[in-house]
C-alpha angles and dihedrals in degrees: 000000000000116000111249122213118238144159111227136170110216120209098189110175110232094272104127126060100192132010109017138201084256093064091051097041092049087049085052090045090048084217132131110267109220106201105183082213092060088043094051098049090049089065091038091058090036091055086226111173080257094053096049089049085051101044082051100058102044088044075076096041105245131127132276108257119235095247095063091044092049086040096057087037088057091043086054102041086048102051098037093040087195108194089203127013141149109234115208128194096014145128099028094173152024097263101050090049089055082055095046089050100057090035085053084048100057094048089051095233110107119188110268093204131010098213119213116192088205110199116215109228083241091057095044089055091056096043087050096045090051100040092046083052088056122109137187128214114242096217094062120001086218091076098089123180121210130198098213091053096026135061108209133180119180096266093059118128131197108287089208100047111357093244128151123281119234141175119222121225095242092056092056097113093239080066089056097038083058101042091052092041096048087041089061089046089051101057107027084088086057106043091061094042087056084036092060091049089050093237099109117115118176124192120180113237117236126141137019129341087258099041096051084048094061090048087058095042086061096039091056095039091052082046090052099059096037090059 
């Protein structure tokens, strides 16, 4: 089936640690994937005036305003003037998809779907159950250890080098409870923002990161012609 070209915005939970369904489906797509993370680390390396502000505020530890975030989005839509694109990572809020819509507007390039991987509570437990199992070697961190490939006990040590086994904070399973449970707070403002404009698809995500891409592949196409 020929590739459509479409403009989405993609709201993914923190599920995947690596390789995502937004990488394969941008790779379907055969569209550019804008990941606010990969945009705001280019001005922080080019020292931009949005960079330095930026720079600035997270030296403290607080939070990038949404003025700054939708500032560097609009730099980057303006200047790249994408026809079609995945973005990835934005909006996080209401305010800043408010922002995205009349941007978008006056571009003249309106999103076409609003995707939501949405996670089954069956399929949270067992992400949570296998990424709080997982261990690092402290030797070199690219030693990973995976439940699902890999039988520890607590005396294991590293296969490659020997090294100690350890467990990051970030993996302890009350880090992962949080991060899925603020993420669904976080976007619940924003699903029924995109819902009211009839632009929401949501696909559950099951499988693997290319599995889950061809769902959605299917899900925005069928949205497409029905709109």
């Amino acid at each position: 089936m020929a590739t459509v070209s479409m403009r989405i915005a993609i709201l993914q939970p923190p599920a995947w640690l690596w390789e995502t369904p937004s990488d394969s489906l941008a790779r379907a797509l055969a569209v550019p994937r804008i990941k606010f993370s990969d945009l705001i680390r280019a001005h922080l390396r080019q020292r931009t005036d949005l960079g330095i502000r930026s720079a600035e505020i997270m030296n403290t530890g607080r939070p990038l305003p949404d003025e700054i975030i939708n500032a560097i989005v609009r730099e980057h839509l303006c200047q790249a003037a994408p026809t079609a694109f995945l973005l990835d990572r934005h909006p996080l809020n209401a305010a800043q998809a408010l922002a995205l819509d009349e941007l978008l507007h006056e571009l003249d390039t309106p999103l076409d779907s609003v995707l939501r991987l949405h996670l089954p509570e069956q399929e949270v437990e067992g992400r949570v159950r296998h990424q709080s199992a997982r261990r690092l070697c402290r030797n070199d961190s690219a030693h990973v250890y995976e439940p699902a490939v890999d039988t520890l006990d607590a005396d294991s040590a590293c296969n490659v080098c020997g090294g100690e086994l350890y467990q990051r904070e970030d993996d302890k399973e009350k880090r992962i409870r949080s991060r899925f449970s603020s993420y669904e707070a976080m976007v619940e403002p924003i699903i029924r923002h995109y819902a009211r404009q009839g632009l929401l698809v949501t696909v559950d995500a099951v499988g693997t990161p290319d599995e889950i891409a061809s769902l959605a592949l299917t899900a925005l196409r069928q949205h497409q012609v029905s709109t």
